[in-house]
N, C-alpha and C positions, 0 to 999 in steps of 0.2 A: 504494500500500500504506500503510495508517494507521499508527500507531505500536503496536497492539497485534499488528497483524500484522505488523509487522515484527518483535518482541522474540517470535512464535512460531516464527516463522521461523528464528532465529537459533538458538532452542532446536532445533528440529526437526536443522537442519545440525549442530547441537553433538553431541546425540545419535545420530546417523548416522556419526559421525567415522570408529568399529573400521571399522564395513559398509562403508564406502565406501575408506578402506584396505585392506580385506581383498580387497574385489572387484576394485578394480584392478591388486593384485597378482599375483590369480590368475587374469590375465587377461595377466600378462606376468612369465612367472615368470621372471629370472636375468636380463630385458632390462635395458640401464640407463636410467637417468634415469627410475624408477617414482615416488621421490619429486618429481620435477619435473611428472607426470602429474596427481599427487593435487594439487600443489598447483595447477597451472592448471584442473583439474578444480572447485575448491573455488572457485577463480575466476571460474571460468563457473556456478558455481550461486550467487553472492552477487550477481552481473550480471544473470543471469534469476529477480532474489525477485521482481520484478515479472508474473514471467508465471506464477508459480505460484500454485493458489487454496487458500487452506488450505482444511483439511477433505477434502482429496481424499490421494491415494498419496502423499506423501512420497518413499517410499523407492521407489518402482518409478520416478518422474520423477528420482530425482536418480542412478537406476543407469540409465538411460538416457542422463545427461548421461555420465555416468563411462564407459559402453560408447562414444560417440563420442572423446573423449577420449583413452583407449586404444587407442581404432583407429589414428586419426589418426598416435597415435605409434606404434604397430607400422607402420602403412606406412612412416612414415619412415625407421625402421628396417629394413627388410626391402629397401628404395631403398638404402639403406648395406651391406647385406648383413651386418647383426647379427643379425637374424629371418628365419628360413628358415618361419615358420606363412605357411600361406596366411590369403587372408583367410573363406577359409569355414572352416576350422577354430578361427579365431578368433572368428568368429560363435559356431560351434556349443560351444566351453569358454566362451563370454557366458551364453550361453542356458542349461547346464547351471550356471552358476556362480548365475546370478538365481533360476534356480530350487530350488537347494539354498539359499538366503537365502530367500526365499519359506517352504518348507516349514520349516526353521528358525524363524522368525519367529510363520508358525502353529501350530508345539509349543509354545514358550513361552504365545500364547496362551490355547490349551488346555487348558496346564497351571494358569494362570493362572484360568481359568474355574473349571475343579474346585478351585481352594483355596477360590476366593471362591463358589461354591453351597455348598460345607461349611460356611460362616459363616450361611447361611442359615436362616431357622425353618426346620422342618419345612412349615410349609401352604403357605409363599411358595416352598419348593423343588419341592411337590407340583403347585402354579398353574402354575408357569414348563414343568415337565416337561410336564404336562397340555397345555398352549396349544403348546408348539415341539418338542415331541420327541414327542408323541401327535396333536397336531396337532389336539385336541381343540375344536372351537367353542365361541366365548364363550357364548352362548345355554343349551350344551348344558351346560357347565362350570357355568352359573350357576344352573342347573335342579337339578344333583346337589349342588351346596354349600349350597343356598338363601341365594344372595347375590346382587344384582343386577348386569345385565351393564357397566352406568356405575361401581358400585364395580371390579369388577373388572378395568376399563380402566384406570383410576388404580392402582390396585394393581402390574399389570402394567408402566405408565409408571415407576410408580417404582425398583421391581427393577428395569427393564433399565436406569435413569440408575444406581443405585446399584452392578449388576453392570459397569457402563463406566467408574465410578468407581474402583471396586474392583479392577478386571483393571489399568489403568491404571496405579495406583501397585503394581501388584505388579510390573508391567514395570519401570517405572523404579527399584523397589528392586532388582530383579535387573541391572540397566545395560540394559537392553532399550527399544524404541522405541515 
């Protein structure tokens, strides 16, 4: 891992910190030693920076590391007779918990999306609707605008760098990932 990817990494963990607290709490809710979970958890994910590729899931790879984690220590617990969850029930509050973080995750997005197409011109909002939400062909698009379909390739590149931008830092102005 180079040093740029590693200072992304570091951010990526940083900002992850609530989610990855929250999810392994609620994954062992009243058991003890939850803060000794997150912290070996956070251990094992600054030991595997190497196996992680940026650019990809984040947050789905490192709630996986945290769903091992937590199991780990529910079984040891449930060995102890502190945790009476079996371990399928434990899977299945994993799996409901990842995926109310998921769908979470995707509102912000969304919402994130509509603030930043309101920023938008008017023709740049009507291109983006027209090509992904009408599903309209460039060809066809370029026929009815009389614009060419190499402009409106570049056009469309640029919006969607500028909407990724945009979404981007509205997430991290709201604490989001």
């Amino acid at each position: 891992m180079n040093e740029s990817d590693e200072a992304e990494y570091v951010r990526l963990l940083n900002d992850h910190q609530a989610m990855i607290r929250a999810f392994i709490i609620s994954l062992m809710p009243g058991a003890p030693g939850v803060d000794d979970v997150i912290q070996e958890a956070n251990q094992v994910l600054w030991k595997k920076r190497g196996d992680f590729e940026i650019g990809t899931n984040f947050r789905s790879w490192a709630l996986t590391i945290c769903r091992f984690q937590a199991m780990a220590q529910l079984k040891k617990l449930r060995q102890q007779r502190w945790v009476s969850l079996s371990d399928g029930l434990a899977e299945t509050m994993a799996d409901e918990m990842e995926a109310e973080i998921d769908a979470g995750f995707e509102e912000e997005r969304r919402d994130a999306l509509r603030s930043c197409m309101g920023k938008l011109r008017e023709v740049d909002r009507e291109l983006l609707l027209e090509r992904y939400w009408h599903r309209t062909r460039l060809q066809d698009f370029a026929v009815m605008t009389g614009r060419s379909v190499g402009g409106l390739r570049v056009t469309l590149f640029r919006l969607r760098t500028g909407l990724k931008r945009c979404i981007e830092q509205n997430l991290e102005a709201e604490g989001g990932a």
